[in-house]
Phi, psi and omega in degrees: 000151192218175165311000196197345186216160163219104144285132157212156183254111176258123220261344137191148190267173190205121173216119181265172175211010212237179198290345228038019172246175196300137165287170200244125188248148158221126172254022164331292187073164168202184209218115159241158178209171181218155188287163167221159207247136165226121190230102182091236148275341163279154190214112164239164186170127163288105168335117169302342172263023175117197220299189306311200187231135199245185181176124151240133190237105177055212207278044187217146169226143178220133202241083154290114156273072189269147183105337165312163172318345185199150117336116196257083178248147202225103158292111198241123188243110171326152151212141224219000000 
């Protein structure tokens, strides 16, 4: 993470669809980034291979899943 982007390596995938037939691997990998928008002590940013929508304020982080059958929201707090 840097003043302006959050990079991840996603470094390989595993996908079952199933079907019973074998899942499909790619270990290629690759590296996407996204800007992050900052106000103040807040950080928001979306995960680059998709979802979540990310907000970390001090020790707290809050992880959105939005557009789903319910809004997915996932709290996460350091404890120190």
């Amino acid at each position: 993470m840097s003043d302006t982007e959050y990079s991840e390596t996603l470094l390989f995938t595993a996908f079952d669809d199933g079907s019973g037939k074998a899942p499909t691997y790619n270990l290629t990998g690759s590296t996407e980034s996204v800007p992050v928008t900052r106000e103040g002590s807040r950080i928001a940013y979306k995960l680059p291979f998709g979802e979540p929508s990310v907000v970390v304020e001090g020790d707290k982080l809050t992880a959105t899943v939005e557009g789903q059958f319910v809004d997915y929201v996932d709290y996460w707090e350091r404890v120190r």
